[in-house]
C-alpha positions in Angstrom: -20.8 27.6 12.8 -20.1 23.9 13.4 -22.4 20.9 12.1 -22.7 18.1 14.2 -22.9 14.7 12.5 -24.3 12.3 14.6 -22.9 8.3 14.0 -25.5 5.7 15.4 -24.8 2.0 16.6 -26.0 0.6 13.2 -23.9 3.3 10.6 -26.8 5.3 10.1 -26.6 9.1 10.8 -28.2 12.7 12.3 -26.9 15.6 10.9 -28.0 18.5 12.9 -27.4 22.3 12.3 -29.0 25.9 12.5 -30.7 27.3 10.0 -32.8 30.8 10.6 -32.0 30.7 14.0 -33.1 26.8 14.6 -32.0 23.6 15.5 -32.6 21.0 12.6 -32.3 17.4 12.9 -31.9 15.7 9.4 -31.5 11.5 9.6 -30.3 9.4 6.6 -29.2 5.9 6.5 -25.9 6.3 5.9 -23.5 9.0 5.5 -23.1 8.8 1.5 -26.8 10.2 1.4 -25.8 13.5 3.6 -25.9 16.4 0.4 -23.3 18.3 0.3 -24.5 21.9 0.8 -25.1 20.8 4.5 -21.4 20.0 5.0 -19.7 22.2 2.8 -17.1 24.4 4.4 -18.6 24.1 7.7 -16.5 22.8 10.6 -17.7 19.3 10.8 -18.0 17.7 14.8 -18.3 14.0 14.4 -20.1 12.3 17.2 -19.6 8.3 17.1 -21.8 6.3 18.9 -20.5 5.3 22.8 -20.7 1.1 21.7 -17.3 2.0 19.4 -15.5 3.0 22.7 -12.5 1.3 23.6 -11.4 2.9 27.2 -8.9 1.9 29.7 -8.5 3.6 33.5 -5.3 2.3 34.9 -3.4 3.3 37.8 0.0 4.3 36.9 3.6 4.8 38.6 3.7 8.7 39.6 6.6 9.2 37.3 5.4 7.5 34.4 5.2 10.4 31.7 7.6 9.0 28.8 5.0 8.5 26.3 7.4 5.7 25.2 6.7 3.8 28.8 2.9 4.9 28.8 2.4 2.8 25.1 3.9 -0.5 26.5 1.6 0.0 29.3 -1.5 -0.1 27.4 -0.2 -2.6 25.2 -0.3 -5.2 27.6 -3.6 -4.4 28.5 -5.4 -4.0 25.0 -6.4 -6.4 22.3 -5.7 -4.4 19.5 -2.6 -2.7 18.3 -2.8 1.4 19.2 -1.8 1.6 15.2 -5.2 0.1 14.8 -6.8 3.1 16.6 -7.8 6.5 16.8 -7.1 7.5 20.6 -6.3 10.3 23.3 -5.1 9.8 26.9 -5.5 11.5 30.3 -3.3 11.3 33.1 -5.1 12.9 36.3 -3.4 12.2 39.2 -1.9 8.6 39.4 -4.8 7.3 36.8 -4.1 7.1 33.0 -8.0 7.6 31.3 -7.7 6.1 27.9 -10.2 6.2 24.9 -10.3 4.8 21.8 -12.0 3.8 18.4 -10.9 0.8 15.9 -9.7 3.3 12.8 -11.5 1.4 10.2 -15.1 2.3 11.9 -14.2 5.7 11.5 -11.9 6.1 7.9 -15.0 5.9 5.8 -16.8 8.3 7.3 -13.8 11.2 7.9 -13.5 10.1 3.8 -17.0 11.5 2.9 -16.4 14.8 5.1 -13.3 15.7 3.5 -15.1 14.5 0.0 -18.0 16.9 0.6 -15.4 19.7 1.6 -16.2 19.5 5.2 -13.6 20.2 7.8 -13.3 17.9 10.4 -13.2 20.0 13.7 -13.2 16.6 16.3 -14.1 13.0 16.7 -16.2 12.9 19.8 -17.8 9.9 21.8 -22.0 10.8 22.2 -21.1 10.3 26.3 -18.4 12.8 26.2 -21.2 15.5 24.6 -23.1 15.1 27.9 -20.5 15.2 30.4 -18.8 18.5 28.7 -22.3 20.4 28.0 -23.5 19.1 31.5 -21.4 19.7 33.3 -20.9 16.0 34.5 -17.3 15.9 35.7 -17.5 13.7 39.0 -18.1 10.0 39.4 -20.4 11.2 41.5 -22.5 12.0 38.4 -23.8 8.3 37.4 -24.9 8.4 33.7 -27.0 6.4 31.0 -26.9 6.8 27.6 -30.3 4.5 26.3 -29.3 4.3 22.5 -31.9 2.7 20.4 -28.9 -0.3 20.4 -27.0 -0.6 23.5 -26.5 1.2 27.1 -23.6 2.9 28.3 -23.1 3.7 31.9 -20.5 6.1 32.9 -19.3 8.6 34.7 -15.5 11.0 34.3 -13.1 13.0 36.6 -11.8 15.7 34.8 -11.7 15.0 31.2 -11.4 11.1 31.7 -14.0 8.3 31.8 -13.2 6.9 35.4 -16.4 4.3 34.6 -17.3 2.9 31.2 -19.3 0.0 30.5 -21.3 -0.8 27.2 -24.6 -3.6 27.8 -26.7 -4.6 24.9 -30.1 -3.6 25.5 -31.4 -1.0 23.7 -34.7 0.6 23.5 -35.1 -0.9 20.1 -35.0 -4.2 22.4 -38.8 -3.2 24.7 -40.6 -1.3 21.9 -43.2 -4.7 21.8 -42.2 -6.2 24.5 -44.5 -6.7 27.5 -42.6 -9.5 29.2 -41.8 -8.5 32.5 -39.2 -10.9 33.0 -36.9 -9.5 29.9 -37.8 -5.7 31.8 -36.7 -7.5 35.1 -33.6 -9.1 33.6 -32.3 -5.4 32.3 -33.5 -3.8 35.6 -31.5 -6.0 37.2 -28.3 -6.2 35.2 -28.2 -1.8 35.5 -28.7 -2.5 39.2 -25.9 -4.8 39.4 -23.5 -2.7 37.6 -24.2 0.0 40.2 -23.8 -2.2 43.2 -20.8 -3.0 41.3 -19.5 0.5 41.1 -20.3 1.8 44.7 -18.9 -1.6 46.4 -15.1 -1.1 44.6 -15.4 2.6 44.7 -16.9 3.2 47.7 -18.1 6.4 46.0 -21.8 7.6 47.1 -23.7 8.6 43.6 -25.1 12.1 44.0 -27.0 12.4 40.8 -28.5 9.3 37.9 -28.9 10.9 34.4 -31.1 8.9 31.6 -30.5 9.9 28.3 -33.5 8.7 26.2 -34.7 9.9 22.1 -38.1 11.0 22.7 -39.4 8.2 20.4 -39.1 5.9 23.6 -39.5 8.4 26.6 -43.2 6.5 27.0 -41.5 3.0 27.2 -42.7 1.0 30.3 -39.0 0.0 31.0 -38.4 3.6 32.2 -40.8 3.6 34.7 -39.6 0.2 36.3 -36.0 2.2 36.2 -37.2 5.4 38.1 -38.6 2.9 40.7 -35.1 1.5 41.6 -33.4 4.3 40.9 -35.6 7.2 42.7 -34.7 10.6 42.1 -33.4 9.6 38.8 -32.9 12.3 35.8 -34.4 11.5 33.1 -33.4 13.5 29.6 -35.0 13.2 26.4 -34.7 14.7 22.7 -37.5 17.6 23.2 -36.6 18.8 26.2 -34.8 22.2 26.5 -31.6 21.0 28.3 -31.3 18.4 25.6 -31.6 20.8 22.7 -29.2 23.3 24.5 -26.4 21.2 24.7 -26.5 20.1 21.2 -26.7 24.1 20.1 -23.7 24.8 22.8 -21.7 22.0 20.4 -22.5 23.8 17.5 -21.5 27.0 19.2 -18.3 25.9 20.3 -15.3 27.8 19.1 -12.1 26.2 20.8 -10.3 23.3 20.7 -11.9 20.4 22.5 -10.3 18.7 25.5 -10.8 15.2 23.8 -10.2 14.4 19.8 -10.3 11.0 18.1 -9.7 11.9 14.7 -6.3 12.2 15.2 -3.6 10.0 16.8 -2.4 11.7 19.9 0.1 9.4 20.7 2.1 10.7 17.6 1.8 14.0 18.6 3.3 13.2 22.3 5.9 11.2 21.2 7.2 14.2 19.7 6.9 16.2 21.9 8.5 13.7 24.4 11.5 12.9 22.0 12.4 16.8 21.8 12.4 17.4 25.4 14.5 14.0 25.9 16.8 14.8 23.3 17.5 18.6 24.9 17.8 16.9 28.3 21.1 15.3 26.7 22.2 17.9 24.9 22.0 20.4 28.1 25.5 20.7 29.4 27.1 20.6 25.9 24.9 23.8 24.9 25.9 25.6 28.1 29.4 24.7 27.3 29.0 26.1 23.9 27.9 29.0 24.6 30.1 29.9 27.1 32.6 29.3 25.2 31.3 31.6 22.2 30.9 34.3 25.1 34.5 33.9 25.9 35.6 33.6 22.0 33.6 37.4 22.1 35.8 38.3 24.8 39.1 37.6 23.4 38.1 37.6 19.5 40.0 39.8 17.7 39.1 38.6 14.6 38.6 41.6 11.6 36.1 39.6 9.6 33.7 39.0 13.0 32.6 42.2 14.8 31.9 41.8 18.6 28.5 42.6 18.1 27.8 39.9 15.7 29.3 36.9 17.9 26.6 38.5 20.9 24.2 38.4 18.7 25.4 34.7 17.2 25.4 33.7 21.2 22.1 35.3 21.7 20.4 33.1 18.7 21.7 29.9 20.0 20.4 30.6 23.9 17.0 31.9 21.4 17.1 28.5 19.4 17.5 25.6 22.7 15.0 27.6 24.6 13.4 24.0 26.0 16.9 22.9 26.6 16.5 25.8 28.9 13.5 24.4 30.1 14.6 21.1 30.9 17.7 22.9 32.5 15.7 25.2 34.8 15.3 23.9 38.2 12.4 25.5 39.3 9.0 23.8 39.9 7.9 20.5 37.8 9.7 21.7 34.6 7.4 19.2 32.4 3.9 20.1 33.7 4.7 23.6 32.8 6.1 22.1 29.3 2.8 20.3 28.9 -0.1 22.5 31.1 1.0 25.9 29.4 1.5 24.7 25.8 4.8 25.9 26.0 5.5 23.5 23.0 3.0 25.1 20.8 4.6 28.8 22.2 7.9 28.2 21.4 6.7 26.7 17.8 4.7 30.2 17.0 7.6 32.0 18.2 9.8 30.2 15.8 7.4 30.9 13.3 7.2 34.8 14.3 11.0 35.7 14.8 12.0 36.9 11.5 13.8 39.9 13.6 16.5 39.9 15.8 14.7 39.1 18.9 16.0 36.1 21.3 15.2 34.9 24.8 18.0 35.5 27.4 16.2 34.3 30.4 12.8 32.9 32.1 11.4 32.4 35.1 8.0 31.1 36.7 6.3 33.2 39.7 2.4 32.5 40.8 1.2 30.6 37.2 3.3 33.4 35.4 6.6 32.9 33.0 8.3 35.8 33.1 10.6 36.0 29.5 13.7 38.4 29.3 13.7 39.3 25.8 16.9 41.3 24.1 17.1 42.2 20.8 18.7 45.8 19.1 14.9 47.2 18.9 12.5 47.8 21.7 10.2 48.2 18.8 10.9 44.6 17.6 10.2 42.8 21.2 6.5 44.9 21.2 5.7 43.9 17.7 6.0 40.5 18.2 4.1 40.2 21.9 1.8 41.7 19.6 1.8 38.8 17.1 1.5 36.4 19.9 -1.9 37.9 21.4 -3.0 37.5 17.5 -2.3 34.4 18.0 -4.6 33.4 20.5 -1.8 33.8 23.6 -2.3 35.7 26.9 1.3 37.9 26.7 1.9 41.7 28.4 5.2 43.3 27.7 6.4 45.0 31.6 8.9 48.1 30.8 12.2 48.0 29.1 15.8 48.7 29.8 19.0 49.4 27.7 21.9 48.2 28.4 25.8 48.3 27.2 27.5 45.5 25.8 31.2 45.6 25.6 30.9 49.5 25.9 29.4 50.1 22.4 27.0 47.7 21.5 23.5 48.8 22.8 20.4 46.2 23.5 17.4 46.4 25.0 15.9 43.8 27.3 12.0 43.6 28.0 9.8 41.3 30.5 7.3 39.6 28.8 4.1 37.4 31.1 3.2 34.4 29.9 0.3 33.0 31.6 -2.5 30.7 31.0 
């Protein structure tokens, strides 16, 4: 079960959690204070206040995907360094979603979880909560976040913030104020950030969502915004959609679509650099292995059977499979690198093949990769499809055929479906 830790504006937090079936909401004024039966060996989701946000929605060349080319385009738009920050990227369509938080408002806190023996499960933004739980994936779904410090307006496509804007009014700001020209001046600066929105978008907002702690769901404020803003939802602490999206994040059990707490950038660039580095190797390791294919041929070497150099060939086809990859011509090669964690599979399978089972051939066929697996043992193909669905991935093994290689040596070849 998960245990949310909620981060406010001023570094005070909420830490809230099931116990005997229901939701508890402890506060403390800083995180050292949090004991540490609460935390311990739970999966920690740490939810940082929406003011710490640093996002960026650029439009990008179509072909832009080098995560090399992608950093020097943020860099010229950012003031800090991306070393300086915890971040994660989107690229939907020809817009590049950024988010971000400075690293040192975060390191003290992921210190005291890993102190306590918490484990830190994600870094969330407290907008990104609502728009996953809520459903809220269009900018046609206008949102605001009323922290007791600042605003945030905002609204996503996909998994992206395509509007983010943080204002400094919070409801700290009208709890004893009966001015109606401060309530006017905030009224007026929401209203202007819509007009905003709609008159460079030309989008027409279906749906407003408030977000309000029930302390301040009686404030006078809120009735001057449902007057502009008719039709407005307004959601507070106590009511049951509130309550159920927080126990749906303690609930969750994958991976979510957005993490701070790690730099994704690294992770990319990897990733990137490998498939790069195959896309020059390519012809050499076609070349080299039909040239160990011929040396099979025409071997006649006493120390090296037949079988072993097939074998020997088959590993090396086995251990370039995203040379392969970047070989095949079929389809847009990377989005089925990146959109079916094909970098991921090929890392489990490296981690699985202790036997003598290698890849001979792929293809992809309605959101399906079909592998041709070969190895000596039908047996050792099935146990390892098995091994992958342990794993968490969606594989079937389709039939199997023998066949004869250089009239003696017998392997088996199997289809295995790969699929989302």
């Amino acid at each position: 079960m998960n245990v949310v830790i909620e981060i406010k504006h001023d570094k005070s937090v909420d830490v809230i959690y099931y116990r005997a079936g229901f939701i508890k909401n402890n506060k403390f004024t800083n995180i050292s204070e949090i004991p540490g039966e609460l935390i311990k060996n739970k999966e920690i989701v740490l939810v940082i206040p929406d003011s710490w946000l640093i996002t960026k929605s650029l439009t990008v060349p179509f072909d832009i995907r080098n995560i090399l080319a992608i950093k020097s385009y943020l860099a010229k738009s950012l003031s800090l360094g991306l070393d300086d920050l915890y971040s994660n990227y989107f690229i939907f369509g020809n817009k590049l979603y950024f988010v971000a938080v400075k690293r040192e408002n975060l390191n003290d806190f992921v210190k005291v979880v890993r102190r306590l023996g918490g484990k830190l499960k994600t870094v969330l933004p407290k907008s990104f909560i609502f728009k996953l739980f809520l459903n809220l994936n269009s900018p046609k779904h206008f949102c605001f976040n009323f922290d007791r410090d600042y605003l945030s307006i905002f609204s996503f496509e996909g998994n992206g913030y395509f509007f983010f804007v943080v204002l400094p009014y919070g409801s700290n700001s009208f709890v004893d104020l009966n001015e109606e020209l401060q309530i006017t001046k905030f009224i007026n600066e929401i209203y202007r950030v819509v007009s905003s929105f709609q008159g460079q978008t030309k989008i027409s907002i279906e749906e407003f969502h408030f977000f309000v702690d029930k302390e301040y769901k009686e404030l006078p404020v809120l009735s001057s915004i449902s007057k502009v803003f008719q039709g407005i939802s307004f959601i507070t602490m106590d009511d049951g959609k509130y309550l159920d999206t927080y126990s749906k994040v303690l609930e969750y059990k994958d991976n979510f679509p957005i993490n701070l707490s790690v730099d994704k950038f690294e992770e990319y660039y990897r990733k990137e650099n490998l498939i790069q580095k195959l896309d020059l190797t390519v012809n050499f390791l076609i070349v080299l292995l039909v040239l160990l294919l011929i040396f099979v041929f025409f071997t006649n070497s006493d120390k090296i059977s037949k079988e072993k150099m097939i074998v020997e060939a088959l590993k090396n086809n086995y251990q370039n499979q995203l040379t392969l990859f970047s070989y095949q011509k079929q389809g847009n090669v990377r989005k089925y690198v990146y959109d079916f964690g094909f970098y991921r599979f090929f890392n489990t399978l490296n981690e699985l093949t202790n036997r003598q089972v290698y890849i001979e051939n792929f293809d992809f066929k309605d959101n399906i990769v079909n592998f041709y697996f070969v190895s000596p043992k039908y047996s050792d193909i099935y146990l390892l499809a098995e091994e992958l669905k342990k794993r968490g991935f969606n594989v079937n093994v389709e039939g199997n055929t023998k066949f004869i290689v250089f009239e003696k040596y017998e392997l088996n070849r199997s289809v295995v479906n790969y699929g989302k």
